[in-house]
C-alpha positions in Angstrom: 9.8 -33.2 -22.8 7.0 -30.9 -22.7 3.6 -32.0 -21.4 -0.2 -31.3 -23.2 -2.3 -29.4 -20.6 -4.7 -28.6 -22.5 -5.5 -32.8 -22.5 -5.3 -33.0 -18.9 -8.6 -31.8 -16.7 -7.5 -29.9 -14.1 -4.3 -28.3 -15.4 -4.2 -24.3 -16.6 -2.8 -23.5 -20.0 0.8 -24.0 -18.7 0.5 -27.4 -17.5 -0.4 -26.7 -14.0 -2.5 -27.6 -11.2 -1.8 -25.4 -8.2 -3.5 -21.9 -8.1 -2.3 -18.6 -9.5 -2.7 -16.1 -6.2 0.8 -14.8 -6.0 0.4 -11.1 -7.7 3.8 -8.8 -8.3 4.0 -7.5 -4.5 4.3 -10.9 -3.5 6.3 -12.0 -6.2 9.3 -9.4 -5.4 8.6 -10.3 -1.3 9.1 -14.0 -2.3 12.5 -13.0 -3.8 13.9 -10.5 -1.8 12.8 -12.5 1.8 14.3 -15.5 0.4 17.0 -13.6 -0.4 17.8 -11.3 2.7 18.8 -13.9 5.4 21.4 -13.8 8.0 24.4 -13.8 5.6 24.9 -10.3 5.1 25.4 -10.2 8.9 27.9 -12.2 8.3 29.6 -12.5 5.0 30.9 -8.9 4.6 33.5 -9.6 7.9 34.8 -13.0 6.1 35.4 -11.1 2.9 37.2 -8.3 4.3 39.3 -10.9 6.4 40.3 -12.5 2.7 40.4 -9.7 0.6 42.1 -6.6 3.4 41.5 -3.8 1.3 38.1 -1.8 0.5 38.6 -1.6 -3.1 38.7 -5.4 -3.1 35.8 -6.4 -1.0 33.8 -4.1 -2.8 34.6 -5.0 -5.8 33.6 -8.6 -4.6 30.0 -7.9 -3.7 29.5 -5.6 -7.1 31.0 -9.0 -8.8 28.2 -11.1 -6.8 25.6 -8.3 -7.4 26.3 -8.8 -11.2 26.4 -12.5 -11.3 23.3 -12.5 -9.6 21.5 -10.0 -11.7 22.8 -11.5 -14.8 21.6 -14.8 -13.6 17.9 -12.9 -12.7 17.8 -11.4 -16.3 17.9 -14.6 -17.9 15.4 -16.5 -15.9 13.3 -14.0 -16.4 13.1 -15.1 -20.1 12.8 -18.8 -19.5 10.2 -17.7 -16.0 8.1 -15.7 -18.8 8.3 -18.7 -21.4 7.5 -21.6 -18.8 5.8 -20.4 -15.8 5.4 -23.6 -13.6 6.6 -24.8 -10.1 9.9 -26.0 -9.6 11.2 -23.4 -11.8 15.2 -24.1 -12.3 13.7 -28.2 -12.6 11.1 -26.8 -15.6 14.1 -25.3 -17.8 16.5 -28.0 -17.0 14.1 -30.6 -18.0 12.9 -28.7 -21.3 16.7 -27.9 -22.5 18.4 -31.2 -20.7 16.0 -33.8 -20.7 15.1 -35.9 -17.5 18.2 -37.1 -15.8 20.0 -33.2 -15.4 16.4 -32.3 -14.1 16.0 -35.7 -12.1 19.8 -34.9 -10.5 18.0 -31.4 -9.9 15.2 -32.7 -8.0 17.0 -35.4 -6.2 19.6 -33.1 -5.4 17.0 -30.6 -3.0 15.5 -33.6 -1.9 18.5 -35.3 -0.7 21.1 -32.0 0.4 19.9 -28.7 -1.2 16.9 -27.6 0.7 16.8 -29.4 4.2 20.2 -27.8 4.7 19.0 -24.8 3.8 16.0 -24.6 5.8 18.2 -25.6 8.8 20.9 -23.1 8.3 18.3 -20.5 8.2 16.5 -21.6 11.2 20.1 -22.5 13.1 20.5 -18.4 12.9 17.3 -17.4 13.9 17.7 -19.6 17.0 21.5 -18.6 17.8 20.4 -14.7 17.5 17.2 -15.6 19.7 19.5 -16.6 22.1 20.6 -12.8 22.7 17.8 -12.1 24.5 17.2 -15.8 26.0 20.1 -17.7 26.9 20.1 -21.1 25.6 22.4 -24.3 25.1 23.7 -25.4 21.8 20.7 -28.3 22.2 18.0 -26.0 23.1 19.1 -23.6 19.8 18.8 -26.9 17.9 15.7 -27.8 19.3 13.9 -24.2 18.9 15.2 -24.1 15.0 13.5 -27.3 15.0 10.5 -26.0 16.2 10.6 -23.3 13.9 11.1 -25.3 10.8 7.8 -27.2 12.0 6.2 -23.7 12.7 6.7 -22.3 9.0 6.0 -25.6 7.3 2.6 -26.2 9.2 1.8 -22.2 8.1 2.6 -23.5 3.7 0.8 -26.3 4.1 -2.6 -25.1 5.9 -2.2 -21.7 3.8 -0.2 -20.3 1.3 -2.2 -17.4 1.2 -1.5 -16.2 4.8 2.3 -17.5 4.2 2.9 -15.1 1.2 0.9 -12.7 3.4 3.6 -13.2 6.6 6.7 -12.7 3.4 5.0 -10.0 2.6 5.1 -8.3 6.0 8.6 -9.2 7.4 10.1 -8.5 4.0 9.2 -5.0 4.3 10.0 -5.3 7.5 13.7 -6.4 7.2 14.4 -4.4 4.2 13.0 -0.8 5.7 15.3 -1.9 8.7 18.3 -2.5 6.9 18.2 0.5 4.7 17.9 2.5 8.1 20.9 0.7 9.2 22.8 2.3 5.9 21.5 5.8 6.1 21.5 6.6 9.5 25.3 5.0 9.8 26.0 8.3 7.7 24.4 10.3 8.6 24.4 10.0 12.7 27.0 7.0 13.0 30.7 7.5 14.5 32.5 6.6 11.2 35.0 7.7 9.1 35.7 8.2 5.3 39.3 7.4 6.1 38.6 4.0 6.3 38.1 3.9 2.6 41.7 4.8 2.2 43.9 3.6 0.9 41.4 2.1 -1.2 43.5 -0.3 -3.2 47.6 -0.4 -3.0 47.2 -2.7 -6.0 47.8 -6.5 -6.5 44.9 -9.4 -5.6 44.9 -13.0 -5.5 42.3 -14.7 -7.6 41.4 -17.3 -5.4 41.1 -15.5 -2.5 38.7 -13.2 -5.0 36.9 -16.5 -5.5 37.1 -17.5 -2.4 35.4 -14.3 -1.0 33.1 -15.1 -3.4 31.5 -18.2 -2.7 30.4 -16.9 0.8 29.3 -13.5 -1.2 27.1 -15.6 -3.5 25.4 -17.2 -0.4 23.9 -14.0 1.1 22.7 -13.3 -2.8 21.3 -16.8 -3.2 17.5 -16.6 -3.5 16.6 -14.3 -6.5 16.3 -18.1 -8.4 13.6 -19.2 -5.5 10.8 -17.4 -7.0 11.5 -19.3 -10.0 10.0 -22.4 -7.7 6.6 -20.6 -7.7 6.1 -20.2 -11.3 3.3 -22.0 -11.3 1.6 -20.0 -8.5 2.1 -16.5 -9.8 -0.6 -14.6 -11.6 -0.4 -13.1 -14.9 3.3 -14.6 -15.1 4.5 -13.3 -18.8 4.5 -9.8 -17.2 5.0 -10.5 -13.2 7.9 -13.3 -13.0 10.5 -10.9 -15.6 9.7 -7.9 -13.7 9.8 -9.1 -10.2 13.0 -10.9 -11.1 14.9 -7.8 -12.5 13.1 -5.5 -9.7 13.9 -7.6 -6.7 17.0 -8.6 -7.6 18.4 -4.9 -8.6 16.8 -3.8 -5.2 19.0 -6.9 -3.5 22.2 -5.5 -5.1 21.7 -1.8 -4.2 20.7 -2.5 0.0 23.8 -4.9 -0.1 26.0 -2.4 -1.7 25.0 0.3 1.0 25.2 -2.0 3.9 28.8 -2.9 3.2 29.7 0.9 2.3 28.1 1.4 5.7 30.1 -0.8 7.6 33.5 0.2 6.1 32.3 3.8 6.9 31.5 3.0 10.7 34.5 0.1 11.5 37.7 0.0 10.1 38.3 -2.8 7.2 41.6 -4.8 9.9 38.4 -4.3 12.5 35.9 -5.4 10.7 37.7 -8.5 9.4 38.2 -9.6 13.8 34.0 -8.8 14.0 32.3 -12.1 13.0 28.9 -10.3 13.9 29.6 -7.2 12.1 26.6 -6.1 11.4 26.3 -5.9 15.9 29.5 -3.9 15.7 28.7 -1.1 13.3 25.2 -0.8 14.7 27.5 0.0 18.2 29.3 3.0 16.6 25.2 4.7 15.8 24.9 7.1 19.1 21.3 6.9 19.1 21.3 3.0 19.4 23.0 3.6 23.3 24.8 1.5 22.9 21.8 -1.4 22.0 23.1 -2.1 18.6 23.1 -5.6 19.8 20.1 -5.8 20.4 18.5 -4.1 17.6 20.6 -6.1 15.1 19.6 -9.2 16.7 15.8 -8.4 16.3 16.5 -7.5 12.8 18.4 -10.9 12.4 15.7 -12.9 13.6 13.0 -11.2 11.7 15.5 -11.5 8.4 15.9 -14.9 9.2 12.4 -15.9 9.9 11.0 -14.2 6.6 13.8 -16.0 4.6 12.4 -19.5 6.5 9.1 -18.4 5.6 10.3 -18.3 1.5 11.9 -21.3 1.9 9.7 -23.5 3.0 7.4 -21.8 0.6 9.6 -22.3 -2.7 11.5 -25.1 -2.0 8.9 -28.4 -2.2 7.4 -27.0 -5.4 10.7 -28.6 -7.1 9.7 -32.1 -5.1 6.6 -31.3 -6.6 7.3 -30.6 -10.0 9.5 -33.5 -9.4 6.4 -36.0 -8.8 4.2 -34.3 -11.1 6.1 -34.9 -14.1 6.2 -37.9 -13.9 10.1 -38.1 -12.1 9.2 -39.1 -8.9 6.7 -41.4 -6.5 3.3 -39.6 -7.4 1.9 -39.1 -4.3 5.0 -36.3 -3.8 2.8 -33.8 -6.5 -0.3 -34.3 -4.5 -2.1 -31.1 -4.1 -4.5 -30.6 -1.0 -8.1 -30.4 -1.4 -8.7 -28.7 1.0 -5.6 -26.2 1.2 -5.0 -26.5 -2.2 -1.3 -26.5 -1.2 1.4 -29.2 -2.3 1.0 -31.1 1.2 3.0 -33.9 0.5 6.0 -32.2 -0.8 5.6 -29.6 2.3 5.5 -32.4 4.6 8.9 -33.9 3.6 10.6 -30.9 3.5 9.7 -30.0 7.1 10.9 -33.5 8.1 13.8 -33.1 6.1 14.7 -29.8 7.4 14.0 -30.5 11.1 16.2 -33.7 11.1 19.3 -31.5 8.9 19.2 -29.2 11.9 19.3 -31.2 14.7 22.3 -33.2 12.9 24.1 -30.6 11.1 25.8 -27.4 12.6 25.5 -24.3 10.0 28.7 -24.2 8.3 28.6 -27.7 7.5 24.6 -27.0 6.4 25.6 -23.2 4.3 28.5 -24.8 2.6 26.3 -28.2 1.3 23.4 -25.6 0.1 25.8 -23.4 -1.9 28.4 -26.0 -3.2 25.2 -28.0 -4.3 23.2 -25.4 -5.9 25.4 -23.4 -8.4 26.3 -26.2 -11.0 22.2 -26.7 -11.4 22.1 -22.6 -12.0 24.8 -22.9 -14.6 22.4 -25.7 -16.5 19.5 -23.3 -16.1 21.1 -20.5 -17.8 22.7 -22.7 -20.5 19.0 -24.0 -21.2 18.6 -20.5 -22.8 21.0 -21.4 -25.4 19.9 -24.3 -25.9 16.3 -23.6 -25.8 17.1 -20.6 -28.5 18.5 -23.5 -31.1 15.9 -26.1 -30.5 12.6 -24.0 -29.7 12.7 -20.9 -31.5 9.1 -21.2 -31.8 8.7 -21.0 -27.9 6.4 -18.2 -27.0 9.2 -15.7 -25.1 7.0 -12.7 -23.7 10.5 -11.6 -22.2 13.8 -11.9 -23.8 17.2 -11.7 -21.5 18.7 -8.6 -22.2 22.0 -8.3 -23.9 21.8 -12.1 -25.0 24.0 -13.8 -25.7 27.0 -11.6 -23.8 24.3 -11.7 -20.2 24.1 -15.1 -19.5 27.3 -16.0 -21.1 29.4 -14.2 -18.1 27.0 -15.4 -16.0 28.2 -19.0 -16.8 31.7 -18.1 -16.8 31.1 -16.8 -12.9 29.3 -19.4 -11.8 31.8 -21.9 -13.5 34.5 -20.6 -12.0 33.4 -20.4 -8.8 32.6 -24.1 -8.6 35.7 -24.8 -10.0 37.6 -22.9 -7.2 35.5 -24.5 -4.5 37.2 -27.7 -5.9 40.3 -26.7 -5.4 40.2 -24.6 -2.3 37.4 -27.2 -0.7 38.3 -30.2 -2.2 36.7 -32.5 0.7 33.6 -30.7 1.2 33.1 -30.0 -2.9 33.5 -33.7 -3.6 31.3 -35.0 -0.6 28.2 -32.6 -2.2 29.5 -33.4 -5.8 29.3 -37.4 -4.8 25.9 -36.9 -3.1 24.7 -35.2 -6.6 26.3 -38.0 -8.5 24.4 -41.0 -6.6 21.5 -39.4 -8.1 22.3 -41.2 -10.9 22.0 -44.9 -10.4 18.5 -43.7 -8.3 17.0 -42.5 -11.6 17.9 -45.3 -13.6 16.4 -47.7 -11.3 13.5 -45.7 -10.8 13.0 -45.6 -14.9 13.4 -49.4 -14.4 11.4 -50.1 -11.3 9.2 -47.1 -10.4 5.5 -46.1 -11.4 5.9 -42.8 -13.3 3.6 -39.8 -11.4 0.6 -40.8 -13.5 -1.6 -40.0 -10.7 -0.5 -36.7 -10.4 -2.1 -36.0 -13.9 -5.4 -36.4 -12.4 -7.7 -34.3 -9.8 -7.0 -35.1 -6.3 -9.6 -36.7 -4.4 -8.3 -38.3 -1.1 -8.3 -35.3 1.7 -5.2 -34.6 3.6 
């Protein structure tokens, strides 16, 4: 299904309407904030509670690095190819057709993003509360407020919202690698506590396991797929900010973890929930205000990563809408903020009334249960897309195709398919919720008003 811009006023060569002023700095800041949350605070003591052993736990976050950057390295070919918002909806719909891409859309709408965007803002409020004591309700009702906060900043200004991912990504990122170097070079650690490394033996499932929360604190370096369409000279900046951000993802995450092993001792470590608080503890010139520090960093992290949310995310309603999927007013594009105001609108509902029902294990493990199968169909779109289009304009093609994104479906299969078995009750519920999709699309084909207004210039203000 591939629309003619070039026959519709108002549309660039690509088939889109919003405007290109995301350059490459941006670009990678888009990815790696949306990227960098609170999970790898975290994740790392969950794995080592699973896994025991640091041979295994790192070999767990190299396994997610890889997935992830073998996922990044094929986007970057279908990014290149089809730069428009909703990104992961664009390839589905081009190598799928309209129902995998409608279960896409419907599936953000409905689970993926509002439980997102309140699991990000849940931890930005919890870690707030270390300097400001607060109730369960008031940390629900201060994430609320800072759902609102971010989504009023993407829909008055996208401009001054890449500007604020910009800053805190930099921010969070020159923070963390500090974290990493100074924990060897002035921390209270050990190298004994990488021994012994690996007495040999390891379950699969717990490997899987360990994995699923892994591939949370990676999730992201897809998101800046969502801004396609809002990325300047995107042939050359969506591959490279993809491979860039995401190999700079791998290599802070890689050090954190070595950091941590290096400062607290793995049985430790996997009895420190807020582990990141710990090892930050065992740096001398903290005084003993790792806390503190780490929770700054945290809400910064978390904040930025809100920030990229809100800004990705309703480009897929969008794209949704302006294909024609969707009620039409969803793809309308501000006059005045040239912003998808609609589509931000509803998410910021969405995401306000996920937090202030939801607690944030119940809102991670919807996002990332929801998510992966659609990331599978994206990356199997290059296949596809390889039989049925080789006349497709690729200004990018994935390195080491076909062996790249094969593995990466074999991961991301896998995992799913372990999540089923470990997780039945919480796989199905998000698996049923996907599947209801189903008999919405067909009565929307049957009932519904395709987005035919969304292929004209907008002309009521909002």
């Amino acid at each position: 299904m591939t629309l003619g811009p070039e026959a519709v006023p108002g549309r660039d060569r690509w088939g889109e309407r919003l405007p290109r002023t995301l350059g490459l700095g941006s670009a990678v800041a888009v990815l790696i904030g949306s990227t960098i949350g609170s999970g790898i605070f975290r994740v790392p003591a969950g794995a080592a509670e699973k896994l025991h052993e640091p041979g295994p736990v790192l070999l767990a976050w190299v396994l997610g690095g890889l997935i992830a950057l073998f996922g990044a390295l094929t986007y970057a070919e279908l990014a290149a190819a089809m730069p428009r918002s909703g990104g992961v909806f664009a390839y589905i719909l081009e190598g799928f057709g309209p129902l995998p891409a409608f279960l896409f859309g419907w599936s953000e709408l409905a689970v993926i993003r509002a439980s997102a965007l309140g699991a990000i803002a849940t931890i930005f409020a919890e870690y707030l509360g270390y300097f400001i004591p607060m109730t369960p309700g008031q940390i629900r009702l201060v994430a609320a407020a800072a759902v609102l906060a971010v989504g009023i900043l993407n829909y008055v200004d996208v401009r001054a919202a890449a500007a604020a991912m910009n800053l805190t990504t930099v921010a969070k990122y020159a923070a963390l690698a500090g974290l990493g170097v100074l924990a060897f070079a002035a921390g209270d650690g050990s190298t004994s506590h990488f021994t012994p490394a690996w007495s040999g033996g390891l379950s699969l499932s717990l490997l899987g396991t360990a994995l699923i929360a892994i591939m949370w604190t990676y999730d992201g370096w897809a998101d800046l797929s969502f801004v396609g369409g809002e990325v300047k000279d995107p042939a050359r900046t969506l591959p490279l900010a993809l491979i860039v951000g995401t190999s700079l993802i791998v290599l802070i995450y890689l050090l954190l973890n070595l950091a941590y092993i290096y400062l607290v001792p793995l049985p430790e470590m996997a009895r420190s929930p807020l582990i990141a608080a710990t090892a930050a503890n065992r740096i001398p010139l903290f005084h003993g205000a790792g806390g503190a520090v780490i929770s700054a960093v945290v809400m910064v992290s978390a904040f930025s990563t809100l920030i990229g949310s809100m800004l990705t995310g309703p480009r897929i309603f969008f794209a949704l809408a302006d294909r024609g999927l969707f009620f039409s007013g969803l793809a309308r594009v501000s006059p005045r903020y040239k912003s998808p105001s609609v589509a931000v609108g509803l998410a910021t509902l969405l995401g306000v009334v996920y937090v202030l029902l939801n607690d944030f294990q119940a809102l991670a493990d919807k996002f990332i249960l929801g998510i992966w199968p659609f990331y599978s169909l994206a990356v199997a779109a290059v296949f596809v897309l390889r039989r049925t289009r080789p006349d497709m304009p690729r200004p990018y093609r994935t390195w080491g195709y076909p062996v790249v994104p094969a593995l990466f479906l074999v991961a991301s299969v896998a995992m799913v398919v372990n999540a089923l078995w470990t997780d039945p009750l919480n796989t199905g519920i998000t698996f049923a919720i996907i599947l209801a999709g189903i008999p919405v699309y067909y009565a929307w084909r049957a009932f519904g008003t395709p987005g035919a207004a969304a292929l004209q210039p907008d002309t009521k203000p909002l």
